[in-house]
N, C-alpha and C positions, 0 to 999 in steps of 0.2 A: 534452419533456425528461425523461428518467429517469436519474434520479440514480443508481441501482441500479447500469445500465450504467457508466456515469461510474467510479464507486466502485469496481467490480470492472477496468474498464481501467485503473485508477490501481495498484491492485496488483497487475495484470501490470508493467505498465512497472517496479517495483521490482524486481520480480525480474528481469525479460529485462534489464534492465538494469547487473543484480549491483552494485545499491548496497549492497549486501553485505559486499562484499569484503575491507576494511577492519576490518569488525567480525570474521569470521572471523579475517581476520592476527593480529587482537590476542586470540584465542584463546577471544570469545566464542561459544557455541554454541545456547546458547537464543535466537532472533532474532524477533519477532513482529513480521508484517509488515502496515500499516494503510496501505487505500486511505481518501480521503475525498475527498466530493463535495456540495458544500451551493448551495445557491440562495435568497437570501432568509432566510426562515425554515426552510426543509427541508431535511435533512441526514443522508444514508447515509453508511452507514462500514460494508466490505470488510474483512477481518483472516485472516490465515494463520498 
């Protein structure tokens, strides 16, 4: 299992996704975007 992958697929899927979109309409511009992926006790975190 690696979390890493996990983590970093989690922040593709935000953006191919354009959960986004919403926060642009309403005019925001600065958007920081965070994968996570934890198992247990271990825990990556992906950020754009």
């Amino acid at each position: 299992m690696n979390l890493e992958n996990f983590s970093k697929e989690a922040l593709e899927q935000i953006i191919n996704k354009k959960y986004n979109i919403e926060l642009i309409k309403k005019g925001i511009k600065d958007i920081t975007y965070i994968g996570i992926a934890f198992y247990k006790k271990q825990l990556r975190i992906s950020y754009k």
